[in-house]
C-alpha positions as CSV (number, residue, x, y, z in Angstrom):
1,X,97.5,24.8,78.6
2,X,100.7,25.5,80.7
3,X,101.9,28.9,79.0
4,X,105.5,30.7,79.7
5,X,105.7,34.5,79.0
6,X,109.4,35.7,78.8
7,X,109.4,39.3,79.7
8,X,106.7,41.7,81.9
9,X,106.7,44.8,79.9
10,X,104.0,46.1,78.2
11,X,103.5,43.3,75.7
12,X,104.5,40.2,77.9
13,X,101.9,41.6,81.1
14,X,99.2,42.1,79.1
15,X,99.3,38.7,76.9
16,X,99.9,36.5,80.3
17,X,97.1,38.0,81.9
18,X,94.9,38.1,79.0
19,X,96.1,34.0,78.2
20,X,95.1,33.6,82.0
21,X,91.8,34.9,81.5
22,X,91.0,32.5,78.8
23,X,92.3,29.7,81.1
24,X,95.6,28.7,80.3
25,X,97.9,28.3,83.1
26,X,100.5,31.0,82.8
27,X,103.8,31.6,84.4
28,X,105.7,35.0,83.5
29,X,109.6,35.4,83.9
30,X,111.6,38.2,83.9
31,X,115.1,38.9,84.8
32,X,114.2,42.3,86.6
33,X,113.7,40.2,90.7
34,X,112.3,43.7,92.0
35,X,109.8,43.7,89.2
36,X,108.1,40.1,89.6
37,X,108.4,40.5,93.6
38,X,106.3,43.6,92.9
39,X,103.7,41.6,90.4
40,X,103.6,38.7,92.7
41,X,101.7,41.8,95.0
42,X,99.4,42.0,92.6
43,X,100.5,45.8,91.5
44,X,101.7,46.3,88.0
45,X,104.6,48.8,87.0
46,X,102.8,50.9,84.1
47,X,99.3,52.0,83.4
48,X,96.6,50.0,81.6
49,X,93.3,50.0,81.9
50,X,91.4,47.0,83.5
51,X,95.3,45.4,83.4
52,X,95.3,45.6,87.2
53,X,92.2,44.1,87.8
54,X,93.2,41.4,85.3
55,X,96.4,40.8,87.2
56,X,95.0,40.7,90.7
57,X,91.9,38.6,89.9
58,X,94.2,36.0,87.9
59,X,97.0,36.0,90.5
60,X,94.1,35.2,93.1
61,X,92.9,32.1,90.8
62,X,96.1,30.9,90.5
63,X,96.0,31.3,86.8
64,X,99.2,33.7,86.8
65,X,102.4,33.1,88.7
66,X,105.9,34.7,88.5
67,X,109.8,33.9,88.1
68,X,112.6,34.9,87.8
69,X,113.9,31.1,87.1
70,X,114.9,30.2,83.8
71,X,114.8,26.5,84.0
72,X,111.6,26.6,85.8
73,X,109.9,28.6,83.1
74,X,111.2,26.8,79.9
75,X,110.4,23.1,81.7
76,X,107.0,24.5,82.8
77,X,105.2,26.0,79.3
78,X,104.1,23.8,76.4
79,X,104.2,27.1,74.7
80,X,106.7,29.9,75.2
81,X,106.4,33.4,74.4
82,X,109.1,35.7,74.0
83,X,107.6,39.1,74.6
84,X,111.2,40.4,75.6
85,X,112.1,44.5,74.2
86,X,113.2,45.4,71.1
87,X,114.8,48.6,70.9
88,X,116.2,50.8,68.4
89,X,119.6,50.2,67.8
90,X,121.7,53.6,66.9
91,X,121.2,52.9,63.1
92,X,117.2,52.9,63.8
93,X,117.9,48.8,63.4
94,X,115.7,46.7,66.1
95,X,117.9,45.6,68.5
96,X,117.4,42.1,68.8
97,X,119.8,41.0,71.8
98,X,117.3,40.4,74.5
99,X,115.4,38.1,71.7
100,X,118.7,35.9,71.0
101,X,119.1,35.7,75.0
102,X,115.9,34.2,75.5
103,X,116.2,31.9,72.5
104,X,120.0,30.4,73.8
105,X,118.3,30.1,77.6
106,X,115.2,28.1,76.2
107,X,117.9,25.5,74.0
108,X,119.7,25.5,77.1
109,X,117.2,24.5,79.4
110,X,114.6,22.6,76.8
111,X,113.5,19.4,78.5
112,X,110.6,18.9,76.2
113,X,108.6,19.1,72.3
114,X,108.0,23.1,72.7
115,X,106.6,25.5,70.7
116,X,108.7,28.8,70.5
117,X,106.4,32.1,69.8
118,X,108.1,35.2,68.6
119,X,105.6,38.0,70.0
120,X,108.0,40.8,70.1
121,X,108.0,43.6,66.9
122,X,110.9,42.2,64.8
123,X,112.5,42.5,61.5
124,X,112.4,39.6,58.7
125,X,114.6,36.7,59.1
126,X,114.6,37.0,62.9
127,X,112.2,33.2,63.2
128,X,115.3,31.7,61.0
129,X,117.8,33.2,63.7
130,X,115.8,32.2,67.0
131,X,115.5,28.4,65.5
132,X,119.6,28.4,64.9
133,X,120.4,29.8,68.2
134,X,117.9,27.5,70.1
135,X,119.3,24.5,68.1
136,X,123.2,25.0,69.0
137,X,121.9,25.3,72.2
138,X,119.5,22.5,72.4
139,X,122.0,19.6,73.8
140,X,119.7,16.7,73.6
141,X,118.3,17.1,70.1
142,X,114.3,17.6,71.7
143,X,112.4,18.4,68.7
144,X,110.6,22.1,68.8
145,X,108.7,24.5,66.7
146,X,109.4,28.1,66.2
147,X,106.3,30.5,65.5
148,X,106.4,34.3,64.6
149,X,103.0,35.6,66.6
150,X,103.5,39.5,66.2
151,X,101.5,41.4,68.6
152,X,99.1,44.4,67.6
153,X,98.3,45.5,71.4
154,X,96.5,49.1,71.8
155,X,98.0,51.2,74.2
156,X,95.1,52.6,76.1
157,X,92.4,49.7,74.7
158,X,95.2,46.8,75.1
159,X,93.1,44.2,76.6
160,X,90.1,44.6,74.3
161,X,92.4,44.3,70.8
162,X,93.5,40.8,72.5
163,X,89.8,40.0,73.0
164,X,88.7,40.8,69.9
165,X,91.3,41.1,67.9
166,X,91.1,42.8,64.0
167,X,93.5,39.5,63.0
168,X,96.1,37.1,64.4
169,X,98.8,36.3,62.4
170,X,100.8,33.0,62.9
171,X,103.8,32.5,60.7
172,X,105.6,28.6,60.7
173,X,105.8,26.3,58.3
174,X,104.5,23.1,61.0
175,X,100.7,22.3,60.8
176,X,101.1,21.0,64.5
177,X,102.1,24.7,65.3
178,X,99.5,26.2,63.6
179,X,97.0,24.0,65.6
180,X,98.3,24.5,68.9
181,X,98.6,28.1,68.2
182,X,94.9,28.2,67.7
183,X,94.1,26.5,70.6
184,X,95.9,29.0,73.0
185,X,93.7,31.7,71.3
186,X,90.6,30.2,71.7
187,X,88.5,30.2,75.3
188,X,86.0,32.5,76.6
189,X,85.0,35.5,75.1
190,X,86.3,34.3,71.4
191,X,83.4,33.4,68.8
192,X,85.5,34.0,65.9
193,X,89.1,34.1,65.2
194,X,90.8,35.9,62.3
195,X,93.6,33.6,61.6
196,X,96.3,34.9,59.0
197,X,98.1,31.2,58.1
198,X,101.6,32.0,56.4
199,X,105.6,31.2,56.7
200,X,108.0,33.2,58.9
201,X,109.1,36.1,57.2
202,X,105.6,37.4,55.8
203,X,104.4,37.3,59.5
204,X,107.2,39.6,60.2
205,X,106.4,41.8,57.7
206,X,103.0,42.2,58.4
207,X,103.7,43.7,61.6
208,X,106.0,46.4,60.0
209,X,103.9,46.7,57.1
210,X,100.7,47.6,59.9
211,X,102.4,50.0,62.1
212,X,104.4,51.9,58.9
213,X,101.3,52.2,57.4
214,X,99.1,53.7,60.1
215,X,102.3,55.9,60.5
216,X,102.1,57.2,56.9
217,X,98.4,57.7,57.2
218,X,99.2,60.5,60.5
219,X,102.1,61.8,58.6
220,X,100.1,62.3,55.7
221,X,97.2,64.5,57.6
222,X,99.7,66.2,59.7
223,X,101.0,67.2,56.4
224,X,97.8,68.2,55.1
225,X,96.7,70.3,58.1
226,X,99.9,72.5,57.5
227,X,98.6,72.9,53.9
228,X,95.6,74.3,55.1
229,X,97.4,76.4,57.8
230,X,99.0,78.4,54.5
231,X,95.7,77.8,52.1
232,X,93.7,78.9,55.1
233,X,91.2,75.6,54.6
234,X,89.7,73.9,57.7
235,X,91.5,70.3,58.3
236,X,88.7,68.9,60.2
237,X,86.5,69.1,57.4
238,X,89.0,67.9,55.2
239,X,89.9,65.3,57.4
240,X,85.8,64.4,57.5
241,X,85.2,64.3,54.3
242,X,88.4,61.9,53.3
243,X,86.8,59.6,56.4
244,X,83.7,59.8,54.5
245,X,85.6,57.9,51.4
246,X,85.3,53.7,52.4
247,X,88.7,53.3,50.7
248,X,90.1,55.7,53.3
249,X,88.3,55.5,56.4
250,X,88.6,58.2,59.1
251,X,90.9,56.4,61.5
252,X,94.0,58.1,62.5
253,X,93.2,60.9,59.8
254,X,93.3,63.6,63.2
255,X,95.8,65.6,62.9
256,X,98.3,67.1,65.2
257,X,101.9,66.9,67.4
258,X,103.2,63.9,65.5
259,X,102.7,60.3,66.8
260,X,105.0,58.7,69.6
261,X,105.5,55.8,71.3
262,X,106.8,52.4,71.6
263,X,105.6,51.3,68.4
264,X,105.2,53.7,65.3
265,X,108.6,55.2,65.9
266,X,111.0,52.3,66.2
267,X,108.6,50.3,63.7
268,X,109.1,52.8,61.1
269,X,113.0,53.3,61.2
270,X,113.5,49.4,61.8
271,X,111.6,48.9,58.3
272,X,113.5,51.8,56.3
273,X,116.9,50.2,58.0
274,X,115.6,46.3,57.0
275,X,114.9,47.8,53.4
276,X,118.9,49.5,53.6
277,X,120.6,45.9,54.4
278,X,118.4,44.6,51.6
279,X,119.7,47.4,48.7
280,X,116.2,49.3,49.0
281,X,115.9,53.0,50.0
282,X,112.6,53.7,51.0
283,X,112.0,57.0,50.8
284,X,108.9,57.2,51.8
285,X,109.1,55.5,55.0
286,X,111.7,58.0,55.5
287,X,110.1,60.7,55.1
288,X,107.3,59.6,57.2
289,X,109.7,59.4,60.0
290,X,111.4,63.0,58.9
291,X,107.8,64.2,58.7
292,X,106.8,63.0,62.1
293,X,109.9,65.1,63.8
294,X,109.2,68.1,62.1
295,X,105.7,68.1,63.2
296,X,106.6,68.3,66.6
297,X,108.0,71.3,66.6
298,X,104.8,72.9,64.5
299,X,103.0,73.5,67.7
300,X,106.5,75.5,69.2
301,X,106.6,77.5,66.1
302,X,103.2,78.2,66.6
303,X,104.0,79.7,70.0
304,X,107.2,81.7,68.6
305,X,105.4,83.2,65.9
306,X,102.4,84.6,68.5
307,X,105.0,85.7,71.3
308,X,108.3,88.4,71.2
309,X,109.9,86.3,73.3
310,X,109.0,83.4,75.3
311,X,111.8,83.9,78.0
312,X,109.9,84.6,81.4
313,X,107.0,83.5,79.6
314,X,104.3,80.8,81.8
315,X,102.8,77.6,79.6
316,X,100.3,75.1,80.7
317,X,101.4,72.0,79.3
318,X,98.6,69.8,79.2
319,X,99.4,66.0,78.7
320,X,102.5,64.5,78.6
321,X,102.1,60.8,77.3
322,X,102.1,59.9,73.7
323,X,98.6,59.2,73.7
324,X,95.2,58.9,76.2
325,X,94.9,56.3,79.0
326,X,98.3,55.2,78.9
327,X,101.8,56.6,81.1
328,X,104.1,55.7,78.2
329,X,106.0,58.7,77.6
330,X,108.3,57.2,75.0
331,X,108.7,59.0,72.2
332,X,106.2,61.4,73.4
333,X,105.5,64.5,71.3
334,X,105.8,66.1,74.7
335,X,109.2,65.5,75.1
336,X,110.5,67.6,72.1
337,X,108.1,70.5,72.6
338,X,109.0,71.0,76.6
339,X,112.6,70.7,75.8
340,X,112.5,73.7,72.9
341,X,110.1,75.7,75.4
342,X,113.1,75.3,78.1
343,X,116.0,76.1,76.1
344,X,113.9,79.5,74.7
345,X,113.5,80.4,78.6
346,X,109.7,79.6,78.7
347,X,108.7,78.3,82.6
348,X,106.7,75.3,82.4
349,X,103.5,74.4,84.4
350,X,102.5,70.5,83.5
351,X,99.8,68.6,84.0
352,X,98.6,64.7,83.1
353,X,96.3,62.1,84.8
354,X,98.4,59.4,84.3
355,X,102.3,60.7,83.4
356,X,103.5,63.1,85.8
357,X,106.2,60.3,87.8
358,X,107.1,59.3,84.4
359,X,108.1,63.0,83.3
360,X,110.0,63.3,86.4
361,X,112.6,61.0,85.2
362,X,113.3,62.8,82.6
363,X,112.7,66.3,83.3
364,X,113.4,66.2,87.5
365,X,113.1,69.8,88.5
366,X,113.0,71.6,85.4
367,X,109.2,72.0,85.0
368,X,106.8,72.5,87.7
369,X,104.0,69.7,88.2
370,X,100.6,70.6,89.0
371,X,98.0,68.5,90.7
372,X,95.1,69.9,88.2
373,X,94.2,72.0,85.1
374,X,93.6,74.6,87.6
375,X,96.5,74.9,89.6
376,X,98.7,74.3,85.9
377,X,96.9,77.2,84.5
378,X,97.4,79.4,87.2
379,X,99.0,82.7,86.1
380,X,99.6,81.1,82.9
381,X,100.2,83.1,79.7
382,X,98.5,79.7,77.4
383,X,97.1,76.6,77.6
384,X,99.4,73.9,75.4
385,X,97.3,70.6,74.8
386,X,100.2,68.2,74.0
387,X,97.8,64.9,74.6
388,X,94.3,64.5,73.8
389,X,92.6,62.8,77.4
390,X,89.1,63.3,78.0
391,X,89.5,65.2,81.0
392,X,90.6,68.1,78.9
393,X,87.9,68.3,76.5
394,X,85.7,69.3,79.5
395,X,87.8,72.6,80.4
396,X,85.9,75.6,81.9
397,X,87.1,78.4,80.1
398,X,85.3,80.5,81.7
399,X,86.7,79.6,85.0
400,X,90.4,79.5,83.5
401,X,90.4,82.9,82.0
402,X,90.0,84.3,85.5
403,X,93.0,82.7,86.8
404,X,95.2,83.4,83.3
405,X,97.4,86.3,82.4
406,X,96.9,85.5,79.1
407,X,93.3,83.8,77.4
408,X,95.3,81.7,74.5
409,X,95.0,78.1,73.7
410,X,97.3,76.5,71.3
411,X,95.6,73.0,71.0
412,X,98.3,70.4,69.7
413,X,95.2,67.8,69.2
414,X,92.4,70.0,67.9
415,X,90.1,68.4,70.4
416,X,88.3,72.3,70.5
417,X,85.9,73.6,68.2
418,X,87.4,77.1,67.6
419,X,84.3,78.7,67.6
420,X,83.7,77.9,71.3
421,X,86.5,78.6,72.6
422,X,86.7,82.4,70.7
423,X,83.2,82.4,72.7
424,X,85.0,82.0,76.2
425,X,87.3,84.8,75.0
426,X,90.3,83.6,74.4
427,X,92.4,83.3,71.5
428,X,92.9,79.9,69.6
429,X,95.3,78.6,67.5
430,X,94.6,75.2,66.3
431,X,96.9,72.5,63.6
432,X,95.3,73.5,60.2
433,X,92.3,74.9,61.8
434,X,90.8,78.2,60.7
């Protein structure tokens, strides 16, 4: 099938070149000409992995081209996704402007029976808004179908969760939809596909309903591991023998800095504000959200409480994106704890595998950036893991604490058994961990 992705962010590259790799014919569009002149190189602007490969093996079939042509891309796909950003107005509402843009440029230049994918993270109602905007636009009356298709891409594991997918959700009220929605899914690699079938607005929800909840479920052991920082109880026991429950599972029950991001964040404050313009408080999505602020700051206080003063003081941050395998700094834990280190006079020594050009948009000269563990720890007073990536779960204490002024970890992700550590020496202070 001829395919049209609008937008090449995270959500758009990654479905092109994973539709591509299933066969479909796919040309991405975006209104950013340095960023598709850069994609048509083969070299994408973020990190993902495999995504590369994808791209450059797919842009070598022919499989995956790029535009920055509206009419071109609306006359070329039989199916267009909008994959465009949504986000977060100052009210903590999804801002939906980039959406409506695409909608009024596809009714503008519609030259065919389309079907219109919503793929883009947005609020209830938004399907019903897309299909009146394409429709005062739509000149010559060409019959089309919109389709909400939310995404539930994996940062770090992206292409595998389109691959195999725990469920794909397509919301319309048109049977035709629904079948020409299922044949863009299908194609190599796909044996079986978990189809949720159901109108506009549920689809929407579903995607708020996922990311809130996997929010409340890290809010929730965050908030327990503080409990058994004043009880004096182990969390990862805890946190083990909840897993252990089949109602529960022990996904996301690991404790630590506070989730960030380009989902959980925005997703959670766009469904508290959707619930607000309906006459619903939802007070526990807000204080999920309250929760997940206040936990970034646990590791600082942490810090505070074991040091006089942290002016002059030398911290290894390790980690600076929101999660492993992945450059996305948005809403990154790290964020919050560098800036309260700076403003109490702390000097900052950084470190991440995949982040560091990223944090030097936002923090230019401020922090110093180290091409290693080593050369971060270096005359360091303590190690800070911000960001759990496998390299760091491999340290060398022993090595380190000849380097260090100071043997003490404070470990933001309780990748370290404390018992180990204490072994090496050095001091360790842990989220909820005795």
């Amino acid at each position: 099938m001829n395919i049209t992705i609008f937008g090449t962010g995270y959500v758009g590259l990654v479905t092109g070149a994973c539709l591509a790799n299933l066969g479909h014919d796919i040309l991405c569009i975006d209104i950013d000409s340095q960023r598709i002149e850069t994609l048509k190189t083969g070299k994408v602007p973020f990190y993902e992995p495999g995504l590369l490969e994808l791209v450059h093996q797919n842009l070598k079939k022919g499989k995956l081209r790029f535009t920055t042509d509206a009419s071109e891309a609306v006359h070329f796909g039989e199916v267009i996704f909008n994959c465009v950003n949504t986000p977060s107005n100052s009210d903590g509402s999804a801002n939906l402007q980039y959406v409506f843009s695409v909608a009024k440029t596809i009714g503008e230049h519609i030259n065919g029976c389309k079907i219109i994918v919503n793929k883009s993270t947005v609020p209830p109602g938004t399907a019903r808004k897309v299909t009146e905007i394409i429709a005062e636009n739509n000149k010559t009356g060409i019959h089309f179908d919109v389709v909400s298709n939310p995404e539930f891409l994996r940062e770090g594991n992206a292409i595998r969760a389109f691959n195999y997918p725990d469920k794909i959700v397509i919301g319309t009220d048109s049977e035709k939809a629904v079948s020409v929605m299922r044949r863009v899914y299908s194609g190599r690699m796909r044996t079986y596909l978990p189809i949720v079938e159901t109108d506009w607005e549920t689809a929407e929800t579903i995607k708020y309903a996922n990311n809130t909840f996997l929010a409340t479920k890290i809010s929730f052991i965050n908030e327990m591991a503080n409990i058994c920082d004043k009880v004096g109880a182990d969390i990862k026991i805890v946190s083990m023998a909840l897993g252990l429950d089949y109602r529960i599972s022990p996904r996301f029950l690991n404790p630590g800095v506070g989730y960030g991001g380009s989902c959980f964040p925005k997703d959670v404050k766009a469904l508290i504000t959707t619930a607000k313009q309906h006459g619903y408080h939802a007070s526990l999505f807000e204080e999920v959200d309250a929760l997940n602020e206040r936990q970034k700051r646990t590791i600082v206080q942490k810090i505070q409480k074991r040091f006089e003063t942290l002016n002059g003081k030398v911290f290894t941050i390790l980690g600076l994106s929101f999660k492993p395998k992945t450059n996305d700094m948005r809403e990154a834990p790290s964020i919050k704890i560098i800036t309260e280190l700076l403003s109490s006079g702390a000097i900052l020594k950084v470190y991440d595998p995949c982040a560091m050009e990223d944090a030097k948009k936002i923090f230019n000269d401020k922090i110093s950036y180290c091409a290693s563990v080593e050369e971060a720890a270096k005359d360091s007073n303590a190690i800070i893991i911000v960001t759990e990536w496998d390299e760091f779960r491999s340290i060398n204490f022993a090595e380190l604490s000849k380097i260090m002024k100071d043997k003490i970890v404070f470990d933001g992700r309780n990748i370290y058994e404390p018992e180990l550590v204490k072994d090496e020496g050095f001091e360790y202070v842990g989220i909820g961990r005795k």
